[in-house]
N, C-alpha and C positions, 0 to 999 in steps of 0.2 A: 322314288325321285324326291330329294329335298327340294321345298319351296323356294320359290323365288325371294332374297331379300335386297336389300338397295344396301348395297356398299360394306355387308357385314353388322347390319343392323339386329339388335334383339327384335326378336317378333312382340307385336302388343298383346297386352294383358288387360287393357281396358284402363291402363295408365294415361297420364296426358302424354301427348306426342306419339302415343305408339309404342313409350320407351319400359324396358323391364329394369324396376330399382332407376339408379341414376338422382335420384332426388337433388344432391349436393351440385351434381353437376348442370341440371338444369336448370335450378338457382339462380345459379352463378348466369348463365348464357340469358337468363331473364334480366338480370341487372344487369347486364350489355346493352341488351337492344332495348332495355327501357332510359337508360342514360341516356342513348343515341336521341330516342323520338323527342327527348326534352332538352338536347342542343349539348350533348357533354358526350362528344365521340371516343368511342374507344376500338382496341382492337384483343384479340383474345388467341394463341395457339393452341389447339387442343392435342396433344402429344402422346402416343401409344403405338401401341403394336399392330399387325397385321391382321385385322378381324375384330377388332377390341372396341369395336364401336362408333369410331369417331364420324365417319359418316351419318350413323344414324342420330347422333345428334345437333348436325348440318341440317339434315331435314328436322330435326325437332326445330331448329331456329326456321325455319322457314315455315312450317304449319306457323309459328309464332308470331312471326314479322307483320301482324293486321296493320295497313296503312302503309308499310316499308316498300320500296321499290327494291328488290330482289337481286341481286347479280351476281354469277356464278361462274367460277371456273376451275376443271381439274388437270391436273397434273396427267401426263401420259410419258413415258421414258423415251417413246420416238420423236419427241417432239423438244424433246429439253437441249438441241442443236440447231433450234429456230425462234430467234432472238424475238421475243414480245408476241410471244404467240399465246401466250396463256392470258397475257394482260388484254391483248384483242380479242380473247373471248369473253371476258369480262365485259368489256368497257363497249363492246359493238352495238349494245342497244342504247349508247348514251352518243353514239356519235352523231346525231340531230342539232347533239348540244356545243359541237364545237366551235362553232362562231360565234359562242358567247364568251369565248376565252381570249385573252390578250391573243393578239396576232401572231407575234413568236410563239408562247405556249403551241395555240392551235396546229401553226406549222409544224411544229417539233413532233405531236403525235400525228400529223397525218403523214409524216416522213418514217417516221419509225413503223406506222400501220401501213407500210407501203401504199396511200391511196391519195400520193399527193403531196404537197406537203417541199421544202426545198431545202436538200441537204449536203453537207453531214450533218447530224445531231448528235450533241454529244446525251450520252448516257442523262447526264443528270437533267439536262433540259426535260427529257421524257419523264422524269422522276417528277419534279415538279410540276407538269404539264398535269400529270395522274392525277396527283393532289390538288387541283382546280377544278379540275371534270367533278373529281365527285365531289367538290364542296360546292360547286356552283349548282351541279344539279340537285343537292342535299336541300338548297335554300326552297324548294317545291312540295320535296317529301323526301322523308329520312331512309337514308341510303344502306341496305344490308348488303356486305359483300361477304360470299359464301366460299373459300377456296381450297378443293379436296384432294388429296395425293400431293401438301405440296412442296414435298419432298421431289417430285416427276415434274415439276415445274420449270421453265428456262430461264435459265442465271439472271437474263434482265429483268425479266417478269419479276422474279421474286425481291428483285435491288429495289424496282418501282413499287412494290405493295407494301414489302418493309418500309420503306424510304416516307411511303404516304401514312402506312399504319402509324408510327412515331411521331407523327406531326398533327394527330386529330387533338382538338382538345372543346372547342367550341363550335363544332358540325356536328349536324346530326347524321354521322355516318360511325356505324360498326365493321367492323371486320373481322372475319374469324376466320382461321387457316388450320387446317388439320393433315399433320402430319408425324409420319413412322418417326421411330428412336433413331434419327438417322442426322448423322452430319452434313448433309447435304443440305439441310435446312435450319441453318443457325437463324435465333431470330432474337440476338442481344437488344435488349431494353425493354419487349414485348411483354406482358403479363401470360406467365401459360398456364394449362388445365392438365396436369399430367394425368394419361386415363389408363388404370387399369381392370381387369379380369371383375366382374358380378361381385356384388358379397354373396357368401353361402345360399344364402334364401332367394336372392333373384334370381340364379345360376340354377339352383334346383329348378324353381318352378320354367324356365325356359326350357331347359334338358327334354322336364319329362313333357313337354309340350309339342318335342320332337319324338316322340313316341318311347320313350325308357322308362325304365322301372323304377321309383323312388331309390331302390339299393346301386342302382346302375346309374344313375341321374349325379347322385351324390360323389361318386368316384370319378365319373366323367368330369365332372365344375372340380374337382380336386385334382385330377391331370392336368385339366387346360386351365389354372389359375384363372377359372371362369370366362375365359375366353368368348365371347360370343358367338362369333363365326363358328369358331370351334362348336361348340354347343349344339348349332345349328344342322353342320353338315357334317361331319364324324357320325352320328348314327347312324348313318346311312351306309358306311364299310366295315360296321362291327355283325356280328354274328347273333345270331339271335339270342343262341344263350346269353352272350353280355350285355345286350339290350337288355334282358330282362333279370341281369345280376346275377345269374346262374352262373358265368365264367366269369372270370378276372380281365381287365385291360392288360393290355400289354404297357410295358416300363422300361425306359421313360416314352413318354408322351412328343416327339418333337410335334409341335403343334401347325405351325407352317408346312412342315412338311407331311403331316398327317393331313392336313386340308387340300394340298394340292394334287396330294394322289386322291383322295377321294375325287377332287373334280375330274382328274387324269382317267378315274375308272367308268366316270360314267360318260367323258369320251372314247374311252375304247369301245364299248357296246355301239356306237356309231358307226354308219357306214362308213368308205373309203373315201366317197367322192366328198363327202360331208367334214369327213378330219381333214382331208386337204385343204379345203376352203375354209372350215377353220383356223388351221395354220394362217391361208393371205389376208384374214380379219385380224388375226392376233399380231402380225408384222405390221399390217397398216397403221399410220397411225390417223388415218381418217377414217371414220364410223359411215358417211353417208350412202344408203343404197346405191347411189348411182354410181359414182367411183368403184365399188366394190363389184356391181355387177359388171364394169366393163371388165372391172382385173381379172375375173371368174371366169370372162367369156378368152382371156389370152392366154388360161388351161384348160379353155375344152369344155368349162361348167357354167351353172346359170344360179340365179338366186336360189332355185328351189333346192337345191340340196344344203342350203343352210336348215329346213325345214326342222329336221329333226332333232339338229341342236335346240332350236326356241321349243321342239315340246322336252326336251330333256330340261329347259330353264336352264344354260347356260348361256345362253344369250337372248336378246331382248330385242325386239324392234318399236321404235317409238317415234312414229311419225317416219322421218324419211331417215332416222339414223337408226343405226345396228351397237347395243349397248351389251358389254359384256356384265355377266352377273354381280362381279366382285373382279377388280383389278388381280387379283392372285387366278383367275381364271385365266386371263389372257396372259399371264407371267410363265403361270404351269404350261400350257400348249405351246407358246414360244419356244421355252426349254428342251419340253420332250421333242420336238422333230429333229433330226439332224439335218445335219447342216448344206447337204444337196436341197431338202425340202424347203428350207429357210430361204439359201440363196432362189432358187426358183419361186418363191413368193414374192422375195424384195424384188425381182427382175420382171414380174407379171404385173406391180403397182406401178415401177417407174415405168413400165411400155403405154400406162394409160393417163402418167402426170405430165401433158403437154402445154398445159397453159403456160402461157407468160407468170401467172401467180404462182405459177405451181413450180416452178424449176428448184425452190430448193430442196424441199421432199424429193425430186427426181435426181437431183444431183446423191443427196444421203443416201437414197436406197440402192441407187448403182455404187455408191463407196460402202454399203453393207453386202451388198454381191461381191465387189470383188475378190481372186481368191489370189492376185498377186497384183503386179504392178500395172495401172488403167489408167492413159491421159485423158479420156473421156470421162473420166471420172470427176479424175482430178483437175480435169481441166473446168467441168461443172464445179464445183467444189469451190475452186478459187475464183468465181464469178460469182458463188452466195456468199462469200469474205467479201469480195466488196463491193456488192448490196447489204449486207449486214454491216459494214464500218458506213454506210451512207444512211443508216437507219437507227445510229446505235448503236446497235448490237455489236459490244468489241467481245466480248467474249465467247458471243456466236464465231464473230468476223475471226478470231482465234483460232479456235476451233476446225474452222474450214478450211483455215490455212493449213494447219500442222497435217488435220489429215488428209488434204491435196497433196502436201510435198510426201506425205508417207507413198502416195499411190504415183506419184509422178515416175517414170522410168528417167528420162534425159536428167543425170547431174546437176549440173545448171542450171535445166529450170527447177528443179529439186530444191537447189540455194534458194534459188528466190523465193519463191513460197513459202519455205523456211524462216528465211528474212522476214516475210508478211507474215507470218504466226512470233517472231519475237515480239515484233516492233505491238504486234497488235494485244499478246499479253504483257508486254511493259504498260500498254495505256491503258490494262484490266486492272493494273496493280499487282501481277501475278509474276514478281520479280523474280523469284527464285526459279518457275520454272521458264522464264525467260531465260535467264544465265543458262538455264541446263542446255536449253535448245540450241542457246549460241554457241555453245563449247560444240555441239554436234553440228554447227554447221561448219565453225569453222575447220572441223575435221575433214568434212564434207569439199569444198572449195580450196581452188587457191587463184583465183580472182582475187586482184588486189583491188580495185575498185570496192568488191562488197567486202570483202577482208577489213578493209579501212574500216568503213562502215559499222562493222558488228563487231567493233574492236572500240570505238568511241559509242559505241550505245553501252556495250558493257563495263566501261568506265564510267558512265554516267549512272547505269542500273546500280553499280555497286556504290557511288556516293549515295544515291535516293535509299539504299537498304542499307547503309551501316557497314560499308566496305571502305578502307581508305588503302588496303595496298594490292589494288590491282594493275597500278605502273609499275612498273618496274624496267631494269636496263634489257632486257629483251623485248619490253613492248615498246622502246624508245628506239632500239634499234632496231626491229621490223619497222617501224614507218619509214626509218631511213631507207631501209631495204626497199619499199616502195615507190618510193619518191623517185628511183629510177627511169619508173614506166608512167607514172600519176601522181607527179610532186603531187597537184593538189589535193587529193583528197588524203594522201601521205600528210601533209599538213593541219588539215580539217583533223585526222587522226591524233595528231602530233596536241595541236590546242586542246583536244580532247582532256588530256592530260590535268588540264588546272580544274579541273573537278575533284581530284584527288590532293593537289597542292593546296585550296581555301580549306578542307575540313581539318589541314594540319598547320592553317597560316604561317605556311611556307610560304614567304614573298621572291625568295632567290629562284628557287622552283617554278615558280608563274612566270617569273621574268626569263628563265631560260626554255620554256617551251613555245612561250608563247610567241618570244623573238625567235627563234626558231621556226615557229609552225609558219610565221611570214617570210621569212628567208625562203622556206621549201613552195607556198604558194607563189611568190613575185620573182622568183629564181634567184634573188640578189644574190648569194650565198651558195650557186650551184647545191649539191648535192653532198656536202660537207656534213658529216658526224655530228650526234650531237654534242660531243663532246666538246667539238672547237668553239662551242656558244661563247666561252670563255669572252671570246674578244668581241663581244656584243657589250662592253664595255668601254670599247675603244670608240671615241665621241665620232670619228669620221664615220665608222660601219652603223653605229648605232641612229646616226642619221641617216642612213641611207636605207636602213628599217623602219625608221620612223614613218621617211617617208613612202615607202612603201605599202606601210597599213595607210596609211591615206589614200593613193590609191586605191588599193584594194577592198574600201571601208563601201563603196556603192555597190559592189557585187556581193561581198559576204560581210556585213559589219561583227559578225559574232567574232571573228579574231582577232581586227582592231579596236575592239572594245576591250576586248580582255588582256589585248597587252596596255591601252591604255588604263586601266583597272590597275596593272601590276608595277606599270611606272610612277602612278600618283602614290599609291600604297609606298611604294620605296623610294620615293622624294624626288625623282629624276625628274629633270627637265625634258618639256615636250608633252609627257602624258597628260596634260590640262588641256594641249591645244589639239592632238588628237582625239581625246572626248570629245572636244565641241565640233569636230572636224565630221565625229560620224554621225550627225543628229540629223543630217538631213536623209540619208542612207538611213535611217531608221523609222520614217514616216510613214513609208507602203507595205513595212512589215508587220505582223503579228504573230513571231516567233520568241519573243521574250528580249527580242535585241534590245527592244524600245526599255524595259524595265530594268533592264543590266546595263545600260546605260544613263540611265538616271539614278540611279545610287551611287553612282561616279561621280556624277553634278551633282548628288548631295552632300558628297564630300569635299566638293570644290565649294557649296554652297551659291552653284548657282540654281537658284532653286526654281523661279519662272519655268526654264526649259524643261527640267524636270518633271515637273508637275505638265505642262505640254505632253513631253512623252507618255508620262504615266496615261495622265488621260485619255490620249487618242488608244494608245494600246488595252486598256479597259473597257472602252468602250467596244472596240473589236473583238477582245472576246468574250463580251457580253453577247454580244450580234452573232460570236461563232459558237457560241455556248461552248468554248475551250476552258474548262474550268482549271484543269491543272498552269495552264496560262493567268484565268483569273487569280485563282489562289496566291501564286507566285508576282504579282504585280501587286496586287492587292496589300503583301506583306510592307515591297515597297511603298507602297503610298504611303502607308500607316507609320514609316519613318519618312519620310517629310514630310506630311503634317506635323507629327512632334517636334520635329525640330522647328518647324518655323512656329512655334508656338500653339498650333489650332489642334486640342487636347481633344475635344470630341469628334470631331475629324476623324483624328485618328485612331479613336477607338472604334467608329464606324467601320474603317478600313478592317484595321484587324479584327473587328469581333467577326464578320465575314470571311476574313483568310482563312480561319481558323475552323468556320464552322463548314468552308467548303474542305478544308486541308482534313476533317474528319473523313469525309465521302470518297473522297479520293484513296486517302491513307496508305501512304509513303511516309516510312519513318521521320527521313531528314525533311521533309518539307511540311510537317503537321509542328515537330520542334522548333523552327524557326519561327512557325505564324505563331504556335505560342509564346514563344520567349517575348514578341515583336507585342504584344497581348499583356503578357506581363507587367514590360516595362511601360507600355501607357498607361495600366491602370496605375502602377506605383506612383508615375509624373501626378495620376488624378487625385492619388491619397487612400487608394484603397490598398490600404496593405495586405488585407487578411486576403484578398483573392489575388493580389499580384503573387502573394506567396505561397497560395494555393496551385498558382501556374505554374508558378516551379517547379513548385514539385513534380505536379504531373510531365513537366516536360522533362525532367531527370529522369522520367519513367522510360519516356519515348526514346531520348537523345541516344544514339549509337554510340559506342565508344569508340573514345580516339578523336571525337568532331571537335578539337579545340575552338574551330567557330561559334560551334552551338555554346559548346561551354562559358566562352567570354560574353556570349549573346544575355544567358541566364544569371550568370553573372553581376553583368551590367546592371538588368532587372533588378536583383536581389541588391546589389550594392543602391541604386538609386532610392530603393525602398526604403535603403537607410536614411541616406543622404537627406531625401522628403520630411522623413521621421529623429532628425537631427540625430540617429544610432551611430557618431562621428565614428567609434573602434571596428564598427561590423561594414561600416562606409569603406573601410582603409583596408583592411582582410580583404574583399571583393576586388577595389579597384587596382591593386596593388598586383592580383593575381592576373589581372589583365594587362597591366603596363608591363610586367613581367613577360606577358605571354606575347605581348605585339614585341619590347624590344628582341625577344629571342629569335619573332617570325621574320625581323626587319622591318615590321610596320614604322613610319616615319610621320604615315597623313595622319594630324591630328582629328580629321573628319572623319574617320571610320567610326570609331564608337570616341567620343568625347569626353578622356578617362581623365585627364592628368590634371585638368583646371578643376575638374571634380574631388577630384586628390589631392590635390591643393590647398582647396576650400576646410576641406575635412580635419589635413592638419593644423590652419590655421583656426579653424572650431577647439582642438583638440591642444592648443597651447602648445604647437611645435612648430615655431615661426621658420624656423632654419630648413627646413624640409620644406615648408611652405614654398620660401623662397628661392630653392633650388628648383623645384619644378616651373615655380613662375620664371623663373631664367631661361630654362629648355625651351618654355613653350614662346616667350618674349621673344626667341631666335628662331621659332619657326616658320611659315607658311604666312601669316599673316592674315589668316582667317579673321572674319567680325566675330566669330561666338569665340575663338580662341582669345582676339581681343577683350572681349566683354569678359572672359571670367580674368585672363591676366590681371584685369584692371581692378574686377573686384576683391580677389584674393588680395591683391598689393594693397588695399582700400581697409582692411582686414588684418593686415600686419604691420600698418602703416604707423607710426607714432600720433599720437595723440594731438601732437600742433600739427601734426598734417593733414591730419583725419578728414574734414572737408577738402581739401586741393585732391586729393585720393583718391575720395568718392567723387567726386566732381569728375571727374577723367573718366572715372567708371560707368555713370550716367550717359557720359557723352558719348561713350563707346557702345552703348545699346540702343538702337532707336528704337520706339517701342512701337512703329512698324512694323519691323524685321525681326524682330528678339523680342516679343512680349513678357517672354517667359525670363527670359536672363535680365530684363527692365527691372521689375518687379522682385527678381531673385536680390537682386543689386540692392533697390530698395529695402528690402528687407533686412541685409547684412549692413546696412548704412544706419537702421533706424537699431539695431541691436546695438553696436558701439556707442551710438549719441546715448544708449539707454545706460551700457555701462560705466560709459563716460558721467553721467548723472544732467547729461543737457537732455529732461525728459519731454518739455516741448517740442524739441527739435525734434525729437526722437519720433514722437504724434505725428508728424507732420511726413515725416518720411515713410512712416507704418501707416499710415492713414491712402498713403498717394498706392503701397504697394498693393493694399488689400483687395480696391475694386479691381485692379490686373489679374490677381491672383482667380478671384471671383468669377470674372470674367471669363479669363483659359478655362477654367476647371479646375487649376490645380488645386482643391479644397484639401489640402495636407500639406501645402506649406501657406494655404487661409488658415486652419488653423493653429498654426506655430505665430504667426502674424496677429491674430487676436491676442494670444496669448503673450505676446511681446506689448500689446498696444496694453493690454490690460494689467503687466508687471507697470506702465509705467503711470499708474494709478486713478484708470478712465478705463467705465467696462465697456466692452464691445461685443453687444450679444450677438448667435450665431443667425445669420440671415436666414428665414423661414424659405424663403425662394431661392433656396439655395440647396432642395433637400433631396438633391436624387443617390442617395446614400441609401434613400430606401427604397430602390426600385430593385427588382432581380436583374441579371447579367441583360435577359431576352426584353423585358421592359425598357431597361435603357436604351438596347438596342432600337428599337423601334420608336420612344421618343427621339430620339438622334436622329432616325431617318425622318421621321415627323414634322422635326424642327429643319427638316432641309426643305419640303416643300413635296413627297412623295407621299400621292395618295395611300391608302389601305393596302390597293391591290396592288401597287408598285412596290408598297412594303413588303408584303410579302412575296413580290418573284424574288425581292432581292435576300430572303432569309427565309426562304424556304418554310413558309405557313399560307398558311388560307387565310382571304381575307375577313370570315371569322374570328376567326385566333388571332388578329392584330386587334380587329375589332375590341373583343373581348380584354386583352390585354391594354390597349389604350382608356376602357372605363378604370382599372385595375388602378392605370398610370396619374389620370386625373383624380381620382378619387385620394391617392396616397401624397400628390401635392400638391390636392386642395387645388385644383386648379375647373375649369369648365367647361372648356372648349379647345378644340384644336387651333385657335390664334393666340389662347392664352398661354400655350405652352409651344410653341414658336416662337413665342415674343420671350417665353422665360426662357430656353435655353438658345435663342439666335440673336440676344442683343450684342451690340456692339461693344468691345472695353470701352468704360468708360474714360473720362478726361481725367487724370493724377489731380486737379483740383477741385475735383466734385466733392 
């Protein structure tokens, strides 16, 4: 009989830990958990094959851990379809400490650990919730976490461990995960330990330790690539000639599977009643005596016929749990029984999971019995989906869907379940096999109600992944075809559409669905093609839609926002008073109406309401922990703060869109918050990282998103514009005037290209162009920032006796209330002409009133272009020391920004995801690089007020 060893560990030789060779690798796990104890956390994967060690040195880190508080959790395969079950095993000896956590946190994990708690919660609440637990209880004694198999781990678990591991920097907590060559467990950013097979001389002396002969020991460590496990328990099914090097091994060696028939051999020497019971320990996926002996008594058996497995050391009892020897133990037995043996194991566990806590295990094991179609199953099944979407767990909550509607007999409710597994891997980010499912469902039904339904989600899935032609004239005419039985949600189908219309700034297209998709909700238009939209042109009909989304804006405002959206975009009358028509209709929502509706008032420039909506609707999914909400509102804010000038503001906004838009990671919507990232750093002067965004967002962006593209664009072009690159200014903005006139854009508020254009060719010595654009836009809309640059361009091209009366106009057209940024832009281009004009006092006086503005906003890249103007006109102006956050990292700024708003440590970090550690830490970093001393000193530097033009 081989020895018992823990997880595939080499047996000791008198080494530390127990461990045979390893040197390099225990090193390394030394300088982990010596970091940790002295405040610099880390995390470490230790990555290998099946027997190869990695266990044993988990317990090496834990003989090690003197002082460390311990925490432990492994991986099990039956358990990887119950959302945050790994991470509660970990974390259940710290839950003492959860009311030392912000009160959301707390709730978020006592809703996820089913024990309270009020939900939904989204995924990442729980993520960050992890990362306080153990920084908070780190601050006592430094925190080891030990996590084995964890590859067998559950998708949330391992999002939360990852999600925490990445973010240690200044806790004294380690982490270290050990897991198979397996893609199951990606763990991008992490530092890993790849382990393989003994060198020669460890391998040897292990082999002959298991009873071989020096000549037999040597051959064996040269089959198993020194495999440990191997090492261990292979002599034991070789012959004795080859034990003692008389006979040859056999070739090749597969070593897994060499290992699991040995364990397979020395359960067949096992009784009958013992391999059975067997078998209901290896399907469980709970180890506790108690469970196991009820399951044993509903086949007739009792604990004692496990007896003889624990003297064979294939299993283990410890304390009141039943431990298999080595995970490929329980893998091997699983495998060998067939599949009557199997099902009547899973049917013996769930006859004894009757608790309220227990129904999801009860539910899985009857959908691993069944051998065809079970509403009992399935009907369990879709009652842990949602307890698992009430928990978090969406990939659980997935999961139980798809395989409920697999076991459901009745069609229909078949759909629906179905539907519950799309909707629930759309919100996993698992788009593609989203799309797969909906194509099978809609195979499945012909309910038009959910037809609609899984026809505008797959529209939407396909913009979010980089799809823009999945409208097309038979998806246009099924809605119609619907609309027969269910205008409305034929309509809701119908609007669906302009998801595919923005990535191609198709304005005509948005304008015909979406007057459409109101026609088919408010009946105006009976039941008419879409073809005849044609006459949604005709001013009588077109007001008779108009007013119909008005109407209709308090029950659904998502359609009258989006035809309002498409009428401002293409200049029509009405779309302005429609927006403001559904802001009240957008107050009790938190569906994104409220955030798609204020990028409309930011193009109208009415920016109060805006910032109203934005707000309340952030705030709400702050409270619902709806991130993919956050994300997407968030991007907004971060364009109207720039535009109304407040430059930190709004990098606050976006550096958060951005770094939730990672977590989430939806193509089109991580592209937007960066491009949106971008262009504020360029506004702020940093070119090297605004056009470092670029690029990465060129990486992301799908092709064909003419959106995104003019979004990057913009960025790139502003970068010039900041950095006076007037030829590289005109390439960019040109590509985008280009692109709105083609899409029918007419708002000059969408992105604000043409007075930027303008400006560039009046830098660039090409008045005539200048002047034509400032013509277009002089006849447009009558915007104040379209004013404000009209005025300054003309200010710019103006002859030299007019040059004051010019600029004067231009001034008067920017209050530097409203327009800080185009005030000061104004100034600037007033104080360059007086300069070339050779009036250099006047020049001082105008560059002097821009600078503290500039200073002010942030914009310190066109404070630099401004000194260097004030210093051509022969007076130096050195660069403000208190001005120097040029040299903070991205994550520093960050966190001074939120500092300077008035957010403690730990507020800091719920809102970016650290410990308040790591802000800690990060804010000595911050004061020390500008020389500052205190958190009012560096409140007071980066939240003073602009100054007064005559300071």
């Amino acid at each position: 009989m081989s020895p018992m060893v823990t997880g595939g560990a080499a047996a000791g030789d008198g080494e530390d830990g127990g461990l045979v060779g390893r040197a390099s690798e225990r090193r390394r796990l030394d300088e982990l958990l010596a970091a940790a104890d002295q405040g610099r956390g880390g995390a470490l994967v230790i990555r290998g094959a099946a027997g190869v060690g990695k266990t044993a040195l988990l317990e090496y880190c834990c003989a090690r851990a003197d002082g460390m508080r311990v925490l432990r959790a492994k991986g099990v395969p039956f358990e990887a379809e119950l959302p945050f079950s790994a991470l509660y095993e970990l974390a259940r000896p710290l839950l003492e400490s959860l009311d030392e956590l912000p009160t959301q946190q707390a709730d978020a994990l006592r809703a996820t650990f089913a024990i309270g708690g009020a939900g939904p919660v989204n995924r990442l609440a729980a993520y960050v919730a992890t990362l306080s637990l153990l920084a908070t209880v780190a601050e006592r004694a430094p925190v080891l976490c030990l996590v084995d198999d964890a590859h067998w781990i559950d998708h949330a678990s391992a999002e939360a461990l990852l999600f925490t591991a990445r973010r240690l920097l200044a806790d004294r907590v380690a982490i270290v995960f050990a897991a198979r060559d397996a893609s199951s467990f990606d763990a991008p950013g992490l530092p890993e330990l790849p382990l393989s097979g003994l060198t020669s001389d460890s391998g040897l002396r292990l082999a002959m330790r298991s009873g071989l002969g020096r000549r037999a020991a040597a051959e064996l460590v040269a089959a198993t690539a020194g495999n440990p496990l191997a090492l261990i328990e292979l002599p034991a099914i070789l012959t004795e000639a080859q034990r003692q090097g008389r006979a040859p091994l056999e070739h090749p060696l597969p070593v897994a599977d060499r290992i699991e028939r040995a364990f397979l051999a020395e359960a067949r020497n096992l009784p009958e009643a013992t391999r059975q019971a067997l078998t209901i320990c290896a399907v469980s996926e709970a180890s506790a005596l108690a469970l196991l002996d009820q399951a044993l008594k509903v086949e007739g058996l009792d604990l004692g016929v496990l007896d003889p497995a624990v003297d064979a050391g294939l299993i283990g009892v410890r304390g009141q749990e039943v431990t298999f020897r080595h995970p490929l133990v329980r893998a091997a037995l699983h495998s060998a029984v067939g599949p009557g043996q199997r099902r009547s194991a899973h049917l013996a566990i769930a006859a004894v999971l009757t608790g309220a806590d227990e129904m999801d295990r009860r539910a899985w094991h009857l959908a691993a019995a069944a051998t065809g179609p079970d509403e009992e199953a399935a009907a369990l099944l879709a009652e842990t989906a949602e307890r698992a979407q009430r928990r978090g767990g969406v990939v659980a909550e997935a999961r139980a869907y798809e395989r409920a509607a697999r076991l459901t007999p009745d069609p229909e409710r078949r759909a629906s379940r179905l539907y519950g597994a799309v909707r629930a891997w759309t919100n996993a980010g698992s788009g593609v096999h989203a799309m797969a499912l909906a194509d099978e469902l809609l195979a499945l039904t012909q309910r038009g109600d959910l037809r609609c339904q899984i026809k505008a989600l797959q529209v939407h899935l396909a913009q979010q992944h980089g799809g823009t032609d999945t409208v097309d004239e038979t998806y246009l005419a099924e809605a119609e075809a619907y609309a027969r039985t269910d205008p409305v949600s034929a309509g809701k189908m119908m609007s669906a559409a302009v998801n595919q219309c923005w990535p191609r700034l198709d304005v005509a297209g948005m304008l015909s669905v979406c007057t459409r998709a109101m026609e088919l909700i408010s009946g105006t238009a009976g039941t008419a093609g879409a073809s005849d939209t044609a006459h949604a042109s005709d001013t009588a009909h077109a007001w008779d839609i108009t007013q119909a989304a008005h109407a209709s804006a308090a029950t659904w405002p998502k359609g009258p926002i989006r035809l309002a959206a498409a009428q401002v975009l293409a200049g029509l009358p009405g779309g302005a008073a429609l927006a403001r028509d559904c802001v009240t209709a957008c107050g009790n929502r938190a569906d994104g109406s409220a955030a798609e509706l204020a990028e409309v008032l930011c193009w109208l420039e009415d920016y109060d309401t805006a910032r109203s909506l934005l707000e309340r609707e952030i705030g709400e999914a702050r409270a619902a922990n709806d991130v993919f909400l956050l994300a997407y509102a968030l991007t907004r804010l971060a364009g109207l703060e720039y535009r109304t000038g407040r430059l930190h503001a709004a990098y606050r906004a976006a550096t958060e869109a951005v770094l939730i838009a990672e977590q989430v990671g939806l193509p089109a919507q991580r592209a937007n918050a960066l491009a949106m990232l971008a262009l504020v750093e360029a506004l702020l002067g940093e070119e090297a990282q605004a056009l470092a965004r670029v690029d990465s967002c060129r990486l992301l962006m799908p092709p064909g998103f003419r959106d995104i593209e003019a979004r990057i664009r913009y960025a790139h072009g502003m970068s010039a514009v900041v950095a006076a690159r007037w030829t590289d200014a005109v390439t960019d903005l040109e590509w985008i005037r280009s692109a709105q006139l083609r899409g029918g854009i007419t708002e000059p508020g969408w992105l604000p290209v043409t007075g930027n254009l303008a400006e560039a060719y009046a830098h660039l010595s090409r008045p005539d162009q200048a002047a034509d654009l400032v013509r277009q836009l002089d006849a447009g809309t009558g915007r104040i920032t379209t004013r404000a640059a009209v005025a300054r361009v003309q200010g710019l091209i103006a002859a030299e006796r007019g040059l004051d009366d010019a600029f004067a106009t231009a001034l008067a057209a920017c209050d530097p209330a409203v327009l800080p940024l185009e005030r000061a832009r104004t100034l600037l281009c007033y104080g360059q002409r007086l300069r070339r004009a050779k009036r250099r006092r006047d020049a001082r006086r105008q560059l002097h009133a821009a600078l503290p503005l500039f200073e002010a906003i942030g914009a310190q890249g066109w404070a630099r272009r401004c000194r260097a103007e004030i210093n051509a006109t022969g007076r130096q102006t050195p660069s403000r020391d208190d001005h120097a956050t040029g040299q903070l990292t991205v994550q520093e700024r960050q966190i001074a920004l939120h500092a300077a708003e008035g957010l403690t440590n730990r507020q800091i970090a719920t809102r970016i995801f650290l410990s308040p550690k790591t802000v800690e830490y990060h804010l000595g970093n911050i004061y020390r690089k500008l020389n500052l001393r205190s958190r009012p000193e560096l409140i007071r530097y980066l939240s003073r007020p602009a100054p007064s033009e005559l300071d």
